[in-house]
C-alpha positions in Angstrom: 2.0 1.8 32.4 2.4 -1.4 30.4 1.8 0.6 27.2 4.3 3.2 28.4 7.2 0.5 28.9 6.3 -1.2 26.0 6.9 2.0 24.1 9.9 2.6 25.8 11.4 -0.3 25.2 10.6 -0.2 21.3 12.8 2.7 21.3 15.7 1.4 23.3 15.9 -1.5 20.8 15.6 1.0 17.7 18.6 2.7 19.2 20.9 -0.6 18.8 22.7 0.6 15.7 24.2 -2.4 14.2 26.0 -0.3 11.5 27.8 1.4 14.2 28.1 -2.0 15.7 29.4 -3.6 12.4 31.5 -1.0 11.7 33.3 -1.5 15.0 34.1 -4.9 14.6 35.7 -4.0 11.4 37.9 -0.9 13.1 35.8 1.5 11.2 33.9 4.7 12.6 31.1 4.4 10.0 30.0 7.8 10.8 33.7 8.9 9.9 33.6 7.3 6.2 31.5 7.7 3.3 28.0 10.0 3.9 29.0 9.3 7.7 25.1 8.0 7.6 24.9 4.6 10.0 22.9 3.1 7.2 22.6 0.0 5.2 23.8 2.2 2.1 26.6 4.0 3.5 28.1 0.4 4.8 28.1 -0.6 1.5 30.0 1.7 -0.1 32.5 1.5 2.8 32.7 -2.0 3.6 30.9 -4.1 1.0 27.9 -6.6 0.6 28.5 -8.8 3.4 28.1 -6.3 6.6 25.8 -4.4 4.4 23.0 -7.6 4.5 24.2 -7.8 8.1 22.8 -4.1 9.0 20.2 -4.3 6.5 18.7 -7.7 8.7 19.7 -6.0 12.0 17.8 -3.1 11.3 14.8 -5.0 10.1 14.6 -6.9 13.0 14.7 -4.0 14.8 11.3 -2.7 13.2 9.7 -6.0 13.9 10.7 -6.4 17.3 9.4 -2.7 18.4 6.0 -3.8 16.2 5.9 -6.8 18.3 6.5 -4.9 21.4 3.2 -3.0 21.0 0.7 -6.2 20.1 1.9 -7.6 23.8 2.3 -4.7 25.7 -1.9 -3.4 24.1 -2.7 -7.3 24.8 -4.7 -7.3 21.3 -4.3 -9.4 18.8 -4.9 -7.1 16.4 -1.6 -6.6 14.4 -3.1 -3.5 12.8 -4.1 -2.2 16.1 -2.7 1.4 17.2 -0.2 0.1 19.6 1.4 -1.8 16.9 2.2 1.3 14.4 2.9 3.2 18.1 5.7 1.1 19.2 6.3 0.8 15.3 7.3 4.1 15.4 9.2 4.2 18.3 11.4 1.7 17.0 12.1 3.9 13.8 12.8 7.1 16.3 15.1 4.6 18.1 16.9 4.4 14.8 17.4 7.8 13.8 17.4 9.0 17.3 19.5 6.6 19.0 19.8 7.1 22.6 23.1 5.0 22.9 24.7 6.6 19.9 24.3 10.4 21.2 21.1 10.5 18.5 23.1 10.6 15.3 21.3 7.7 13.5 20.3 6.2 10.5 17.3 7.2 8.3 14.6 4.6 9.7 13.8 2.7 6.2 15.0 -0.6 6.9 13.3 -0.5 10.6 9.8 0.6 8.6 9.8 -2.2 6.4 10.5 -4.2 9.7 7.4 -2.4 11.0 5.3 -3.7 7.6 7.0 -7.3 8.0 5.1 -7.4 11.4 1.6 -5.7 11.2 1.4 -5.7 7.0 3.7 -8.7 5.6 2.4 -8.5 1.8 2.9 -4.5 1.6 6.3 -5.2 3.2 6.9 -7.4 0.4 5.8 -5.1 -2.5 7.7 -1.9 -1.1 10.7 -4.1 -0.7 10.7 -5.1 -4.2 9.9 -1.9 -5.0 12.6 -0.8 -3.2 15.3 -3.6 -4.2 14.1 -2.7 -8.2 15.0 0.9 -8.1 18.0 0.5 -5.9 19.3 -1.7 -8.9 17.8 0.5 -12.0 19.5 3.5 -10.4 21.9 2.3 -8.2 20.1 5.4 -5.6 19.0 3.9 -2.7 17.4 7.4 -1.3 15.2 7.4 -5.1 14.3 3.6 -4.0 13.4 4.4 -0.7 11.1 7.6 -1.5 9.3 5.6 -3.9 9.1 2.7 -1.8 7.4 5.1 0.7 5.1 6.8 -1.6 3.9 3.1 -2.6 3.3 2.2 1.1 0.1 4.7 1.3 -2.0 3.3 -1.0 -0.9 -0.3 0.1 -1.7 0.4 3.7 -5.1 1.5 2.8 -5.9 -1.4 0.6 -5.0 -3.7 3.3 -7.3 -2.1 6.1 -5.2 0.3 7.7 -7.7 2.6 9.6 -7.9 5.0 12.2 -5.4 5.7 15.0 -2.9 3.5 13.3 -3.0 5.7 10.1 -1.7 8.7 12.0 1.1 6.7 13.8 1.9 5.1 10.1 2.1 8.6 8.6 4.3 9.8 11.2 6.9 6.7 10.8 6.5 7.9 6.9 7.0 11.4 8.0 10.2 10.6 9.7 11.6 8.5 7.2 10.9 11.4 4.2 12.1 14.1 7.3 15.6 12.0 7.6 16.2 11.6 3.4 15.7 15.9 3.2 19.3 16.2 2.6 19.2 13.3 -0.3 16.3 14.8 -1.4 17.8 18.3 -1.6 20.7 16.2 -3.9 18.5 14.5 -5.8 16.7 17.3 -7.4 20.9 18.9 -7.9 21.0 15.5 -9.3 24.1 14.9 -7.4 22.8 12.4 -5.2 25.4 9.2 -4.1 25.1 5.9 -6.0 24.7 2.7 -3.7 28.2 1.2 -5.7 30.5 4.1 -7.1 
């Protein structure tokens, strides 16, 4: 039962969307403007560097909380124990599912690395410089964020990922790759949308 609510709540906290949030405090509908994607990207290119940081750490946070969620609610200390990656992945359905936000979400990459930050801080900091590299090379976050993904694997492995938290770890990467179809559909057009226009 304590697993249960712990996964529960995960989710309910992945569902706070603070670029619908942000957006509302600036009188915008972010899923009205730009790719209408509530995502770190999209805010942007609609509303500039300063509320994009602030639903880029939002949604981070996000990811670690839910993480957290699962080391107390399994009452391991293991932070590469199954419940971790479990609630992990909650969180990251919370985001692109978002129960408060009639499920149109985001597309879960900044809650993952808030997963990584929590049970696997050094391949949380290689994906996101990975991922803050590409980003500025192509000005693409969706190419940044695929790599950034692909890199995570291996990293996960070499840092003693095993077991029952690889499956829950390839589903949150399964999610995130499921969300960026569209993007990816674009990007092989090679008409994808730049972060900055």
């Amino acid at each position: 039962m304590v697993l249960a609510i712990g996964l529960l709540a995960a989710y309910v906290v992945g569902s706070v969307d603070f670029a619908v949030i942000i957006g509302r405090m600036h009188g915008i509908n972010i899923h009205e403007v730009g790719s209408g994607n509530p995502g770190t990207s999209n805010v942007l290119r609609t509303m500039g560097k300063g509320p994009a940081v602030m639903v880029l750490i939002g949604d981070t946070v996000k990811g670690v909380i839910g993480a957290a969620m699962g080391l107390i609610a399994s009452g391991s200390p293991d932070a590469l124990g199954p419940w971790v990656f479990a609630a992990g992945f909650a969180a990251v359905v919370g985001h692109c599912y978002p129960i408060f936000h009639k499920f149109r979400g985001g597309k879960g990459v900044a809650t993952g690395l808030g997963v990584l930050i929590f049970a696997l801080p050094l391949v949380a900091l290689i994906t996101g410089a990975v991922w803050a590299l590409l980003t500025r090379l192509t000005r693409t976050a969706s190419v940044a964020s695929m790599a950034a993904v692909a890199v995570t694997i291996p990293l996960a492995w070499w840092q003693g990922v095993e077991g029952v938290s690889w499956a829950w770890l390839l589903a949150t990467i399964a999610l995130v790759v499921f969300r960026h179809k569209g993007n990816i559909q674009r990007m092989v057009r090679g008409d994808e949308q730049k972060v900055v226009a």
